[in-house]
Structures are given as C-alpha cells and as structure tokens.
C-alpha positions, 0 to 999 in steps of 0.5 A: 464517490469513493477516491482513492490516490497514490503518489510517490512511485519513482525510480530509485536505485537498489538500498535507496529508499522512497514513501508512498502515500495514500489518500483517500475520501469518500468514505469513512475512513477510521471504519476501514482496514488500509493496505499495499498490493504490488503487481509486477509485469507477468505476476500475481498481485501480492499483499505487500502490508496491512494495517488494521486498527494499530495492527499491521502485517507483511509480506515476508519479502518486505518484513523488516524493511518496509513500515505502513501507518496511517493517520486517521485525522488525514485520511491517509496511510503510507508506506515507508520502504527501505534498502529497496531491492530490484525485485521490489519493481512494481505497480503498487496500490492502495486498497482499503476493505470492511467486512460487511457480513461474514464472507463479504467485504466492502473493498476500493483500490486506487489506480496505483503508482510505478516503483522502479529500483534499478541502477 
C-alpha cells in the first residue's frame, strides 16, 4: 500500500518561518513527480510547489518565499516556508503523481497537516 505522511504544521506567527516534510513508501519514489497543495476553510485547493526531476514551480502568492526538495535516497520532500503570511493558513498535502499514459495519471495524497499564522 501506498503511504503518504505529512508532518510539521503548527501555528506560527506572521514572518515566522516553519518546514513540512513529506514521506512516503509504497512506491517507487524517484518515478514520481512531488508536490504541496493547500486548501483553506471555504476555498479551493491550490498547487502550492512542485518539483519534477530538478525542476520546481510556485504559486505566484508563495514564489520567493517558500523552497521545495526532495531527497530521493529518503523517500522525502519538503517544504521550506519563509515570512509566513496570515493568508498562507491552511491544510496543506503532500501529493505525489506519474503520467501513465497521455491524459491519465497515477496520483497519492497524504492526509495533510494544519498550518496557522496568526499572531
């Protein structure tokens, strides 16, 4: 079975700074693309940073501030977050993708962990 664990959320005040990590088994990790969705209460799930290969890509609300890796011989990736903004509250996940054929993907996602900035 696939398992897919976040850890690291807490609440922290605005320009604080925290990292989630991201674990997972079950698959073949270094096949797989890496990435962190948030969802606020009453919005949409957003991609918050992808990293594909050495390749990585941001939300414009984040870029700058906000640093994914991944450490393929670990089976995790990670999340640096920096000047944390009230607006940056959140559940965030950690989902990991493959395209199996054009149109069609073999995606996981974890459970998520809670991120509160506020002072």
């Amino acid at each position: 079975q696939v398992h897919i664990v976040e850890s690291g959320g807490k609440l922290v005040h605005p320009g604080g700074s925290l990292r989630l990590s991201c674990g997972v088994s079950g698959l073949s990790f270094s096949d797989f693309r890496m990435g962190w969705h948030r969802q606020a209460p009453g919005k949409l799930r957003e991609m918050v940073a992808r990293i594909i290969d050495t390749r990585t890509n941001y939300a414009p609300s984040v870029r700058g501030r906000f640093t994914i890796s991944r450490d393929n011989t670990k089976n995790m990736v990670y999340l640096e977050m920096k000047n944390l903004k009230p607006e940056d509250t959140a559940v965030y996940y950690c989902k990991a993708d493959k395209e199996l054929m054009p149109g069609t993907e073999d995606d996981y996602w974890g459970q998520g962990t809670q991120v509160t900035v506020s002072s």
